[in-house]
C-alpha positions in Angstrom: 7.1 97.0 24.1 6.0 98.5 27.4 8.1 97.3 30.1 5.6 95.6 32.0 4.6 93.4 29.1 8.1 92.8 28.5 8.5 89.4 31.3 5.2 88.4 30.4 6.0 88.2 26.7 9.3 86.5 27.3 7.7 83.9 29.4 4.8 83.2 26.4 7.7 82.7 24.2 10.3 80.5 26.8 6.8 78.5 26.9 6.1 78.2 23.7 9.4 77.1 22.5 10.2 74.7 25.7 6.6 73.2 24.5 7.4 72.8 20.6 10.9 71.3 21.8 9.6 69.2 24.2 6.6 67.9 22.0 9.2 66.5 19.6 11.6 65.3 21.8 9.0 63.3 23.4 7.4 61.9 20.4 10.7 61.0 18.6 12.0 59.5 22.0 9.2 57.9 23.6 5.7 57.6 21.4 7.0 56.5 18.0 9.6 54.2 19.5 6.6 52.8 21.8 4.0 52.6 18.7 6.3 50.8 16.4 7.5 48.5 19.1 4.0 47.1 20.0 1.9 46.9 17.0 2.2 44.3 14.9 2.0 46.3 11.3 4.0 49.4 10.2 0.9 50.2 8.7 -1.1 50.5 11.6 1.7 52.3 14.0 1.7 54.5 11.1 -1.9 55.2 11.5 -1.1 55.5 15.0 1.4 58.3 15.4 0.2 60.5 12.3 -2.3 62.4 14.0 0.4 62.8 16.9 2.7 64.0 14.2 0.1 66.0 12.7 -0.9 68.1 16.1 3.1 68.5 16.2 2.9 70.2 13.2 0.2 72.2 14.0 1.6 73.5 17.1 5.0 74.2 15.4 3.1 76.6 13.0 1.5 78.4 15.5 4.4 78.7 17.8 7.2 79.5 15.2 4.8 81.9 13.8 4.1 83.0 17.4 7.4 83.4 18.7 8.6 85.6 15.7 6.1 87.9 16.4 7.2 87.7 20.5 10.9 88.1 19.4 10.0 91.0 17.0 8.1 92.6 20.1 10.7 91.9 22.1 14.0 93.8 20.1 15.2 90.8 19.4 16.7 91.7 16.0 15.7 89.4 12.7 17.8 86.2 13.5 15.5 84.7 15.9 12.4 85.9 14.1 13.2 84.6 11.2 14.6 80.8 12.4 11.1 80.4 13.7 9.1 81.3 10.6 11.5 78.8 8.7 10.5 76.5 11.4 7.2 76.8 11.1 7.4 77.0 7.4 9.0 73.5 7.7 6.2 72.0 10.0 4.2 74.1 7.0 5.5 71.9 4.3 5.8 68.2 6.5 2.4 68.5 7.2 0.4 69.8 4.0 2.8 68.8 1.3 4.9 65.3 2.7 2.7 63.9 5.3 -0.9 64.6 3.1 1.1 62.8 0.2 2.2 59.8 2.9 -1.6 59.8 3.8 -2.6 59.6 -0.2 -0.4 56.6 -0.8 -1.1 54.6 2.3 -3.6 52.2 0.9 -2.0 51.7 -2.4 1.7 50.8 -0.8 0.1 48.9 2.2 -3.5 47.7 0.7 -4.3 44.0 0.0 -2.5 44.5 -3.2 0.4 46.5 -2.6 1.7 48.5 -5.2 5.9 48.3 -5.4 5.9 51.6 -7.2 3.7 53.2 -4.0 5.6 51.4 -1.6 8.9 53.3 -3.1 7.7 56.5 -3.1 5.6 56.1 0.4 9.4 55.5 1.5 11.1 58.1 -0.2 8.7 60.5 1.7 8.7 59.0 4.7 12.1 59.7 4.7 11.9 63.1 4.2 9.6 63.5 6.5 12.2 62.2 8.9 14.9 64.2 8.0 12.5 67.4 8.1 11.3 66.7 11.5 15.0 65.9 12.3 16.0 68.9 11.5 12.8 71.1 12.7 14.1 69.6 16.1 17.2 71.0 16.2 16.0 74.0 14.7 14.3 74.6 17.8 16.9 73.7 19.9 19.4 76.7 18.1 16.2 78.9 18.4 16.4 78.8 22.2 20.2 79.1 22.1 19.8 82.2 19.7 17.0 83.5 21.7 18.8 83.1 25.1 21.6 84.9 23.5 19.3 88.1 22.3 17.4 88.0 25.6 21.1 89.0 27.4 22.4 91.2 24.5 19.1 93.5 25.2 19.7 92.9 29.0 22.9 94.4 28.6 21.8 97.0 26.5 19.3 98.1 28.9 21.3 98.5 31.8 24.0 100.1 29.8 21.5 103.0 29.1 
């Protein structure tokens, strides 16, 4: 990567991942918390923060995707590269595969004649979806330690040479 790119590129990706980490932090810390607290029915607060969640997603495909290719660009070896396409391959599978079957059983675990059998299963992936966007998060969080830690390994290589 030509060196004047070089600062420019690091700061899309420090941007990028500060974003994803602080997208999360702030819905799992303050919007979910918030929604739940104040409205009245789980199935509405659901209603509620899946479209947040789902923009979350979104952007975590985009940026892990993004910010292997930055990291490739970059030098920074495969570790960091690959954390963020298993990243975004997580936000892949939360959104299309656990969240869209969440969606599909909403009315039959929460409708005016709830289904026990939907309500089980609406909770067993709910839980993943939990545990998934648990673990995205601190994904994220070793992404920026791993990339901090490439950023001054090629720092010292380049004043070595």
């Amino acid at each position: 990567m030509r060196e004047r790119v070089r600062p420019l590129a690091a700061a899309v990706l420090w941007i990028a991942l500060g974003s994803w980490i602080g997208a999360m932090a702030l819905f799992a810390a303050v919007v979910t918390p918030t929604i739940f607290g104040n409205v009245s029915s789980p199935d509405q607060a659901g209603r509620l923060v899946g479209p947040i969640l789902a923009a979350i997603h979104l952007y975590g495909i985009v940026a892990g995707v993004g910010i292997a290719a930055l990291a490739l660009g970059l030098g920074h070896g495969l570790r960091v590269p690959l954390l963020a396409l298993l990243l975004a391959g997580a936000c892949a599978y939360s959104h299309f595969g656990v969240s869209a079957a969440i969606a599909e059983l909403r009315d039959a675990a929460f409708g005016a004649a709830p289904d026990p059998q939907a309500q089980a299963r609406w909770a067993d992936l709910h839980r993943r979806s939990v545990w998934i966007f648990g673990a995205a998060g601190l994904g994220a969080i070793a992404l920026a330690f791993m990339n901090a830690f490439e950023e001054d390994r090629s720092r010292g290589a380049t004043r070595r040479s």
